[in-house]
C-alpha positions as a printed Julia matrix, in Angstrom:
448×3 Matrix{Float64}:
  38.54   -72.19   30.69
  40.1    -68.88   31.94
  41.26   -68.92   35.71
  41.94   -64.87   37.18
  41.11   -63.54   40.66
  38.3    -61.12   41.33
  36.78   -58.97   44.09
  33.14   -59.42   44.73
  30.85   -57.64   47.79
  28.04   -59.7    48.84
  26.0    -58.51   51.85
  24.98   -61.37   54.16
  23.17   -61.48   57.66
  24.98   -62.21   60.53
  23.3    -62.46   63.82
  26.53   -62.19   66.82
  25.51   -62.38   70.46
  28.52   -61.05   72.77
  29.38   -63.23   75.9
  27.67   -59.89   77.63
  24.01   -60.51   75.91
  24.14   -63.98   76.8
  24.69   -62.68   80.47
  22.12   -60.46   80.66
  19.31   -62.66   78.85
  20.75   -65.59   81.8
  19.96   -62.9    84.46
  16.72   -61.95   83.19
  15.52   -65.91   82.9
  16.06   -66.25   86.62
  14.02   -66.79   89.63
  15.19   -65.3    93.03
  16.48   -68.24   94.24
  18.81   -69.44   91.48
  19.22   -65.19   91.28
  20.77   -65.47   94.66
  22.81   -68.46   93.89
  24.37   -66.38   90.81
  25.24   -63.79   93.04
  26.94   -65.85   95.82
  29.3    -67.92   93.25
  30.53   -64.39   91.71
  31.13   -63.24   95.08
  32.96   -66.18   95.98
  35.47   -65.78   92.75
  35.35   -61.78   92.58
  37.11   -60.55   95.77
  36.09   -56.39   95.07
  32.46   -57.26   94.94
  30.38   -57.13   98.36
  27.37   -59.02   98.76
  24.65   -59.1   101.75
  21.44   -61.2   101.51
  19.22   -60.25  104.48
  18.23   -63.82  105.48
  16.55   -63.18  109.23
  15.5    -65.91  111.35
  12.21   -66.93  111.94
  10.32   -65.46  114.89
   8.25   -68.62  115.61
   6.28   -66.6   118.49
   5.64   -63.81  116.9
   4.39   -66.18  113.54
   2.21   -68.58  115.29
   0.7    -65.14  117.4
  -0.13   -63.29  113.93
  -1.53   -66.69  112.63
  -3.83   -67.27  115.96
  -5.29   -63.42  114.72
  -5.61   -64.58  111.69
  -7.91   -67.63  112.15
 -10.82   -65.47  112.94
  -9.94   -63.7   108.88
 -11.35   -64.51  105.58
  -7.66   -65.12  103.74
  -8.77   -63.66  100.8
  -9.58   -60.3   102.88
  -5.9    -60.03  104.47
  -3.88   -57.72  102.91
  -0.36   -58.74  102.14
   2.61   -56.28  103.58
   5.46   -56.07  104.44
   4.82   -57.75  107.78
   4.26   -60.54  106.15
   7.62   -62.06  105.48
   7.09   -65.37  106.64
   3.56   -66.33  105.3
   3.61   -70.4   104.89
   1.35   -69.44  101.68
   4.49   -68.03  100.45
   6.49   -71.87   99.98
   6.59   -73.3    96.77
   9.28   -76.27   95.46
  12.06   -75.48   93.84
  13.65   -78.63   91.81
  17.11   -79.76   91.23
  18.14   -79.24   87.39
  18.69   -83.05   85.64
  20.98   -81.38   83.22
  22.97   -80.06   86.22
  22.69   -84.11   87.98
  23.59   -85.52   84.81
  26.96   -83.52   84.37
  28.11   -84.27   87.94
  26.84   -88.17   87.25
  30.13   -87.81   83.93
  31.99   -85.85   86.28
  33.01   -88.14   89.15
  33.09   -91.51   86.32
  36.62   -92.52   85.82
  36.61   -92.14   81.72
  38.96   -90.31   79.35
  39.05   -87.0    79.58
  37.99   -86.97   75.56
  34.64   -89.08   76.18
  34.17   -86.86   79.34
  33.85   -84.48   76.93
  31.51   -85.99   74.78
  29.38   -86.85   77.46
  29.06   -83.62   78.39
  27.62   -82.92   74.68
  25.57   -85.43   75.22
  23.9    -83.78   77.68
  23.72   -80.78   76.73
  21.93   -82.39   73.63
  19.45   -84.21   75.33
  15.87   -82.53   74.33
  12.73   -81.7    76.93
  11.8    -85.42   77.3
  15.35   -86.63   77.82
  15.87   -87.74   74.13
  19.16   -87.76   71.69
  18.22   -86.52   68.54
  21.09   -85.54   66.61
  22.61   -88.23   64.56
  26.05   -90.32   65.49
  27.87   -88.88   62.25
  26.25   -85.64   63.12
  27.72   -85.26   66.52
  31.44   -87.46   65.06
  31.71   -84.34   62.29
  30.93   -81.54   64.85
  33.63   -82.78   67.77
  35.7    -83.94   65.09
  35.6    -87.35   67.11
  35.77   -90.68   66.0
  31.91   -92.65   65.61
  32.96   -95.74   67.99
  34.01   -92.91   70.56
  30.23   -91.07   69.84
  28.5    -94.43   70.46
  30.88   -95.57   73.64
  30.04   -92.52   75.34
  25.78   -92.59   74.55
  25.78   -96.18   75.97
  27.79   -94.04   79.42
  25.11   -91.72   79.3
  22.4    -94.08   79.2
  23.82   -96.09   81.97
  23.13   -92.82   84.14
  20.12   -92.09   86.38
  17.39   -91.7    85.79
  17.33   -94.51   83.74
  16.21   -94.27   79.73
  17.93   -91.19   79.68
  20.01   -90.39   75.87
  17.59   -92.81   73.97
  17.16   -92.58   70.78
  13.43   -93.76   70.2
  10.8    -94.71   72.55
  11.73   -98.51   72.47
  15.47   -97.96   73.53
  14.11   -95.82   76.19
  11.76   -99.16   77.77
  14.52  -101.63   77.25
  16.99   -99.67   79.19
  14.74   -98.94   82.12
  14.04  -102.64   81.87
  17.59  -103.49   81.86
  18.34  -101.26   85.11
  15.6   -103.01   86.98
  17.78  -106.1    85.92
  15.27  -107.48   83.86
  16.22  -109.05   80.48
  13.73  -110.45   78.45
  14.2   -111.5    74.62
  10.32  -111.93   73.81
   9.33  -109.08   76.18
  12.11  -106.67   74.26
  10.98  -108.16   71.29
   7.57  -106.77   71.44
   8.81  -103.53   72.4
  10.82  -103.59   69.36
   7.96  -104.76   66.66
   4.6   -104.24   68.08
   4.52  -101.42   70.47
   1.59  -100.4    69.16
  -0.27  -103.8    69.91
   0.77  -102.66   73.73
  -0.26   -99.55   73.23
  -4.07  -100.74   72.32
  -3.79  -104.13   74.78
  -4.12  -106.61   71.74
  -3.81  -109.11   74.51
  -5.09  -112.24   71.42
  -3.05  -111.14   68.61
   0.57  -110.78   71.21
  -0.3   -114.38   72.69
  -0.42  -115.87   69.18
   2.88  -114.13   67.71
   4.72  -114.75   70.34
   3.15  -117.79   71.39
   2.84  -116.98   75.04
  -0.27  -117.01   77.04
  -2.78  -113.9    77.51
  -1.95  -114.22   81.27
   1.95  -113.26   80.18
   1.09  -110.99   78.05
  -0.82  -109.15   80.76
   1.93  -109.11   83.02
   4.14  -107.72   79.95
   1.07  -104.78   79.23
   1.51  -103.85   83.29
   5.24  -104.14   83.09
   5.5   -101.5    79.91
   2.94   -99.64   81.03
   4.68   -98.88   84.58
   7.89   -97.98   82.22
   8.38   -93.93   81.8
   8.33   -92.64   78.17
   9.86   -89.56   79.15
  12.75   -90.16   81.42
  13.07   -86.6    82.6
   9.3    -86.95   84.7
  11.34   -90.02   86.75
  13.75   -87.23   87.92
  12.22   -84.99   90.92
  14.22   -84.13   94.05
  12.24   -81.48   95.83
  12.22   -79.64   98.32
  10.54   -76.65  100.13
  11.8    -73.24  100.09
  10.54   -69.7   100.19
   9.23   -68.26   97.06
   9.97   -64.36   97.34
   8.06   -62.52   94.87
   9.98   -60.57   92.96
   6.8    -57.9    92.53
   4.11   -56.77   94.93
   0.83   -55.14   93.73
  -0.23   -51.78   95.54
  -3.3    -49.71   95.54
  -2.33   -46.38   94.18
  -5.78   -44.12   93.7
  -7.47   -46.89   93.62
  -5.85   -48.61   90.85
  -3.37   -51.62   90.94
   0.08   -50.84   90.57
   3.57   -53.31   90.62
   6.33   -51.74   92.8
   9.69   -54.54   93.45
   9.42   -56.16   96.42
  12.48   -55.72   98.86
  11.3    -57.3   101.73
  14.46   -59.79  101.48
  17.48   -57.4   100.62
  19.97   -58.26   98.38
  22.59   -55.42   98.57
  25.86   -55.28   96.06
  28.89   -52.85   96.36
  32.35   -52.25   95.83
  34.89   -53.61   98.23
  36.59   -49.86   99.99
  39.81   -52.07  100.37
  39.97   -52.7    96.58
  38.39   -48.82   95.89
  41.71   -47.8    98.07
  43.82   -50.14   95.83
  42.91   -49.33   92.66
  43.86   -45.58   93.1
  46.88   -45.99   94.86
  48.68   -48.83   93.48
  51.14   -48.34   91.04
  51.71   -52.14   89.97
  50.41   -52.38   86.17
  48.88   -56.2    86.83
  47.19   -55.69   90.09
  45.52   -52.16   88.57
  44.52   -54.62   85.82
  43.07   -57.25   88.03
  41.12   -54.79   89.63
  39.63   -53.52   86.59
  38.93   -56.55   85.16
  36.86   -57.63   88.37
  35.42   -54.51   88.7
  33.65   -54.37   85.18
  32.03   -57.96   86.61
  30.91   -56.74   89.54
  29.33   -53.34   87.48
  27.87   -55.53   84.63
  26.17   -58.01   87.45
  24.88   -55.2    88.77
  23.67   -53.95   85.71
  22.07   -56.82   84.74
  20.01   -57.67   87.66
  18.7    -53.81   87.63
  17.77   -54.35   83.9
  15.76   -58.09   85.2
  14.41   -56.25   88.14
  13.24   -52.97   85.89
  11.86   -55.58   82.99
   9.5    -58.06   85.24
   8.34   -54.79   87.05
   7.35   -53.24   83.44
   5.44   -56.3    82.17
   3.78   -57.25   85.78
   2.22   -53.44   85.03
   1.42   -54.55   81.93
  -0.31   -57.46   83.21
  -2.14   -55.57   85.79
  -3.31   -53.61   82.97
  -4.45   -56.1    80.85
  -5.45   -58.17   83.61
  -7.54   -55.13   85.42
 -11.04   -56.65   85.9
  -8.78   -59.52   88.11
  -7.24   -56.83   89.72
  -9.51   -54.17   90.13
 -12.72   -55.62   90.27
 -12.47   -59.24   90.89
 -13.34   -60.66   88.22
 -11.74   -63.81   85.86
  -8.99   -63.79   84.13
  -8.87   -63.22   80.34
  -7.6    -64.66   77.73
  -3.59   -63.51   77.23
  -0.75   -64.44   75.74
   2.97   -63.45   75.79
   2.8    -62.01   72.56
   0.42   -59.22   73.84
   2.83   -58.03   76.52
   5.41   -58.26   74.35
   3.49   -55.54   71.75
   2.17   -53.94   74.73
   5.36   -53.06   76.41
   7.52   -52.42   72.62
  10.01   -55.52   73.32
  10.29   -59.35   71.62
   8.5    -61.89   73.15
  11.99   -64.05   74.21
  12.04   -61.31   76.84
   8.83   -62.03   78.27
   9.24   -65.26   78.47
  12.63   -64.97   80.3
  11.2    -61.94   82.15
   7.83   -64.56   83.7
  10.14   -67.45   84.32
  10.48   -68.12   88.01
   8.99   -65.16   88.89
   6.36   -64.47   91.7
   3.96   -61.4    92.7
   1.89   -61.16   95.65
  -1.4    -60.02   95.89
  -4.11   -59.22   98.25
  -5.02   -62.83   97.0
  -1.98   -64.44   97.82
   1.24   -65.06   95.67
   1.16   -65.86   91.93
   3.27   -67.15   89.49
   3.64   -64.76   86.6
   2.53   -67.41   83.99
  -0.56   -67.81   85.66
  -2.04   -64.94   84.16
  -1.49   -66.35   80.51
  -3.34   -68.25   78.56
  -4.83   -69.13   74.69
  -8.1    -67.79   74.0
 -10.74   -70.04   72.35
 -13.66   -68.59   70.95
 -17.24   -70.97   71.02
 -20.12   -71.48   68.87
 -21.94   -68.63   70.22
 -18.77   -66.48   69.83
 -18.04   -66.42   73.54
 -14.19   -65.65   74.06
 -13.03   -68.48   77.21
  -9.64   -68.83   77.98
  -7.25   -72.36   77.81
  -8.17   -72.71   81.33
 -11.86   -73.46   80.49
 -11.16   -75.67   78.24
  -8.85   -78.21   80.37
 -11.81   -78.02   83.23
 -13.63   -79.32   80.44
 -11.32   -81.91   79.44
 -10.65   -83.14   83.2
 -14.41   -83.35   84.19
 -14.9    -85.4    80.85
 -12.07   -87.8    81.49
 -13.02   -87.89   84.91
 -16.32   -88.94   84.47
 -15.07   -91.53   81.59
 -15.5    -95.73   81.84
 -12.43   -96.82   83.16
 -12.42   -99.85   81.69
 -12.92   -98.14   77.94
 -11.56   -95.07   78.43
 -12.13   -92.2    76.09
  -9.6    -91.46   73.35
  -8.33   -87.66   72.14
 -10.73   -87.77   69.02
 -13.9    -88.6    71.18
 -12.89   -85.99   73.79
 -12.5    -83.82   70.56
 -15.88   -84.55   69.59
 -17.55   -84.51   72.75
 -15.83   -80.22   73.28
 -17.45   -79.94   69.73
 -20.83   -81.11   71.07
 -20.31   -78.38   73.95
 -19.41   -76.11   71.27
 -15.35   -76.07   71.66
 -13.77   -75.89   68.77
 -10.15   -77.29   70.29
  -7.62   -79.62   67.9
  -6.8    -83.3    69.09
  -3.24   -82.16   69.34
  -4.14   -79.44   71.4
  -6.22   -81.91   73.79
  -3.62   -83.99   73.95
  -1.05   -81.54   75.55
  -3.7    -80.37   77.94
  -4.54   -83.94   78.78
  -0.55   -83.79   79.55
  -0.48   -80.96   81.57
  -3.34   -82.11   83.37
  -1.45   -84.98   84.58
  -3.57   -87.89   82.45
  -2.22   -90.64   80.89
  -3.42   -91.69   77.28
  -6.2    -93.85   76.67
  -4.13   -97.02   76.62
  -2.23   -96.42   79.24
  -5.74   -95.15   81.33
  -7.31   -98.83   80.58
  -7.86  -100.83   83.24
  -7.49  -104.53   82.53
 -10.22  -106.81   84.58
């Protein structure tokens, strides 16, 4: 065997995103609120950049005056302005972030500063429904961390609230909101361990005999699991009310519907004269450096939020467009998905979905969400075109009208939309059923 040293090319593909794009796509994903939050903190740590936030007081006489005139209004005839600024149809709630809990939960614990930082990946790990699931040697390789560290600092992060948070399966998750409620039960964490699914269908004859335990226990042990949270994230909710500015209003320009930003709340950003003055007259090499350096923050912030502001304008338009018999004419909405505005308006459809996130525009009919004008289309037997919203109103008046005691599974609901001529998948009904706040069968049963 001959050993010798060659040069080869190969061509590979390489996909870099500079701390700059990352910015930007964070600014885009943004709602006002957390928007104005951004801004605040960077104002607080950057010294040349000025920020004002027009944040008036309420006029409580003048508000309750406009509101007496309009009691004798239909609300869908009043036409939104900028008078308007303090319309109570204008709250929404804004929640806390778990993620953002969770990290301030690790940071006050008195631990090493090495599983601090582990705990922190933890976190960061955690999926939609609060669940770890990347492996122990996974996550020992990648911090180059020892495995008995890994598992040290999961059990810290599941002792956090909300409890059953950084479980690895759906039984951990039970048993440790068990254990928090200080309840510790061999047989009872047995069954959650082995035969789940007997809980899941109330096999109330087949858990007494295993176990040996009467029906009446085993009831009590059915309520108990069933009162448990599969997806610890849904037991985390601090809300509370604030203002939800839209970030678009719709106008009437010859006759048509047009998106225009909405600057009824003010946000204005400039350059500090004191640090202008500076800049140009100092002749000390750091400070002028400083200065730059803040100074290309304060112009890429900028930047970025008139890139968000310029990109929800552009797809609310295209919305409107696509949307024009709701606008126009007041008619339904159509079917829609991201994907269209995404061909419509020539950009990828990552951008739309940071560009609708959190954002608002009011309408002569009061304030939307921008995801409330997208949905999946379904097409029936007779080869009418309905939207995702017909089919849920479908699948809650079904489930509402179901026997409670024998409620209705996702395959009959599937067959009953067949019957109606909706051709929808069970996994599809069962993330609608989701959405629509509905348990599953099992956990719908009630037990006389």
């Amino acid at each position: 065997m001959s050993l010798f040293n060659k040069l080869e090319q190969n061509q590979s593909l390489k996909l870099n995103i500079s701390n700059k794009l990352v910015q930007s796509l964070k600014i885009l994903n943004m709602g006002r609120q957390e928007l104005e939050d951004v801004i605040e903190s960077e104002s607080m740590t950057n010294p040349v950049l000025e920020v004002e936030i027009q944040n008036d007081e309420i006029n409580w006489e003048n508000y309750f005056k406009k509101e007496q005139n309009n009691l004798r209004m239909d609300k869908n005839d009043i036409i939104y302005s900028d008078s308007s600024e303090y319309d109570f149809e204008n709250m929404t709630r804004d929640e806390d972030s778990l993620y953002d809990s969770l990290h301030g939960q690790i940071n006050i614990m008195k631990i090493s500063d090495e599983h601090k930082y582990i705990c922190h990946y933890l976190i960061d790990s955690l999926d939609k429904d609060g669940y770890l699931r990347e492996e122990e040697y996974e996550i020992s390789e990648k911090l180059k961390v020892g495995i008995d560290n890994v598992e040290a600092c999961i059990r810290i992060v599941q002792s956090l609230e909300p409890a059953g948070i950084c479980a690895r399966s759906l039984q951990e998750c039970l048993i440790i909101q068990l254990r928090s409620m200080g309840i510790y039960d061999k047989v009872l964490e047995d069954i959650i361990k082995d035969d789940i699914n007997l809980i899941a269908n109330s096999n109330l004859t087949t858990i007494a005999a295993h176990y040996k335990i009467k029906k009446e226990k085993v009831k009590e042990y059915i309520m108990l699991i069933k009162s448990l949270e599969p997806k610890p994230v849904e037991q985390y909710s601090k809300s509370s009310i604030v203002y939800a500015y839209p970030d678009v209003i719709i106008e009437k320009v010859d006759g048509k519907s047009v998106a225009k930003p909405y600057h009824e709340k003010k946000i204005h950003l400039g350059i500090d004269n004191y640090y202008k003055e500076l800049f140009m007259n100092t002749d000390d090499e750091s400070v002028k450096n400083y200065i730059r350096e803040k100074l290309n923050s304060a112009k890429k912030l900028m930047n970025d939020i008139s890139e968000r502001n310029s990109t929800v304008v552009n797809i609310s338009n295209a919305i409107i467009e696509m949307q024009s018999d709701f606008f126009d004419h007041g008619g339904k909405l159509k079917p829609m998905t991201q994907y269209d505005i995404s061909e419509k308006i020539g950009c990828h459809i990552s951008t739309v979905s940071r560009g609708i996130n959190d954002k608002y525009m009011l309408t002569s009919k009061g304030l939307f969400e921008l995801k409330t004008f997208f949905s999946n289309s379904y097409e029936t037997n007779d080869g009418e075109v309905i939207s995702s919203k017909t089919v849920k109103d479908e699948i809650k008046s079904i489930i509402d009208s179901e026997d409670k005691t024998r409620p209705l599974s996702d395959k009959k609901i599937e067959d009953i939309l067949k019957e109606k001529g909706y051709d929808v998948a069970r996994r599809t009904i069962a993330k609608y059923r989701e959405e629509l706040g509905f348990l599953s069968s099992s956990k719908r049963k009630k037990i006389l």
